[in-house]
C-alpha positions as CSV (number, residue, x, y, z in Angstrom):
1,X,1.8,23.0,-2.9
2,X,2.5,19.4,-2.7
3,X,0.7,16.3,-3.5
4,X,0.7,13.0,-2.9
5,X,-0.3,9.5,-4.1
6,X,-0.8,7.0,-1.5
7,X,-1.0,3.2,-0.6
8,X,-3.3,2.0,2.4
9,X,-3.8,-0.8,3.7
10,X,-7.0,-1.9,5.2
11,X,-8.4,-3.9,8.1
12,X,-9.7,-6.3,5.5
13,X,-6.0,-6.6,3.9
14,X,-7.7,-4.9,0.4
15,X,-5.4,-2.2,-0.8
16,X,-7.0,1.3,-1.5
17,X,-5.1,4.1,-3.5
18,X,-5.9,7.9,-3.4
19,X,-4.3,11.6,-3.3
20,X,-4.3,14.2,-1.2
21,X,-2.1,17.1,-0.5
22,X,-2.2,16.8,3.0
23,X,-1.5,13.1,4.0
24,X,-1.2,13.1,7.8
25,X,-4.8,14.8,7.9
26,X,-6.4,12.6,5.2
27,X,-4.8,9.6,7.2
28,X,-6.6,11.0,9.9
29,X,-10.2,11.2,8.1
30,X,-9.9,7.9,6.9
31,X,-9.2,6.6,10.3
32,X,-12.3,8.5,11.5
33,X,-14.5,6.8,8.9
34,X,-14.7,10.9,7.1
35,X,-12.4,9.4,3.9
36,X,-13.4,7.4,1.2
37,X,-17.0,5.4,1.4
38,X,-14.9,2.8,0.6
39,X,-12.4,2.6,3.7
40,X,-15.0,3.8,6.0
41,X,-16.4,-0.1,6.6
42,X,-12.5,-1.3,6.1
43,X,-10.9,1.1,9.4
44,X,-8.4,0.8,10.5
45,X,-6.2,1.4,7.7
46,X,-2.3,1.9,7.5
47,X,-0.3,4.0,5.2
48,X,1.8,1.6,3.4
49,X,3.2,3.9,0.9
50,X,3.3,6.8,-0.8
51,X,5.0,9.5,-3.2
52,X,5.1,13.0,-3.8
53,X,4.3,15.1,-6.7
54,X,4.3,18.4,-7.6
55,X,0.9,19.2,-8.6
56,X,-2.5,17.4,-8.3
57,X,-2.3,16.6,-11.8
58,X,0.8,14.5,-11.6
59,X,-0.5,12.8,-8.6
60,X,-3.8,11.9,-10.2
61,X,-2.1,10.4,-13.1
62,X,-0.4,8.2,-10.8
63,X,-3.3,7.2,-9.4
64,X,-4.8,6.1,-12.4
65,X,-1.6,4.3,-13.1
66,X,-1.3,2.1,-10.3
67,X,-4.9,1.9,-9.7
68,X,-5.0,-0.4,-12.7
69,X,-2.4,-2.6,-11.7
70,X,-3.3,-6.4,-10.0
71,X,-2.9,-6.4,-6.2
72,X,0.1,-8.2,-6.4
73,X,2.4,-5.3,-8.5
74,X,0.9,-2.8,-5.9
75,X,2.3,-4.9,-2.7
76,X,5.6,-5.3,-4.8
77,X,5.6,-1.1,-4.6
78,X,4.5,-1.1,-1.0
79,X,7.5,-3.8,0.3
80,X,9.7,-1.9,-1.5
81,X,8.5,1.1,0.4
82,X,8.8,-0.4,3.6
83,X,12.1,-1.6,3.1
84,X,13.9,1.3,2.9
């Protein structure tokens, strides 16, 4: 099974990361205010980007990684995402 490491954006322009291994349903419960406490005051939120991995280990690890970046490397990520 797949995961993935995602991007949103949120209605308050904050960026917030995450994984899943099922990203059109986790979209979905985010939208719904059932995700994260904290995009459920932040809805609506947009996928803005995200990758796959191969296990949730991988995934999580990326996370972590671009977690700890400044907001501005994460959009750099994100338009060059959007771009393609």
């Amino acid at each position: 099974m797949n995961w993935y490491f995602y991007i949103l954006k949120c209605r308050d322009d904050s960026f917030y990361c995450g994984i899943t291994n099922n990203l059109k349903e986790r979209l979905k419960e985010h939208n719904n205010g059932e995700g994260a406490k904290y995009t459920k005051t932040r809805v609506p939120v947009k996928l803005i980007y995200f990758e796959e991995h191969p296990d949730k280990s991988s995934a999580c690890k990326r996370e972590i990684e671009v977690k700890g970046w400044r907001r501005e490397k994460k959009a750099v990520l994100a338009s060059r995402f959007c771009s393609r």
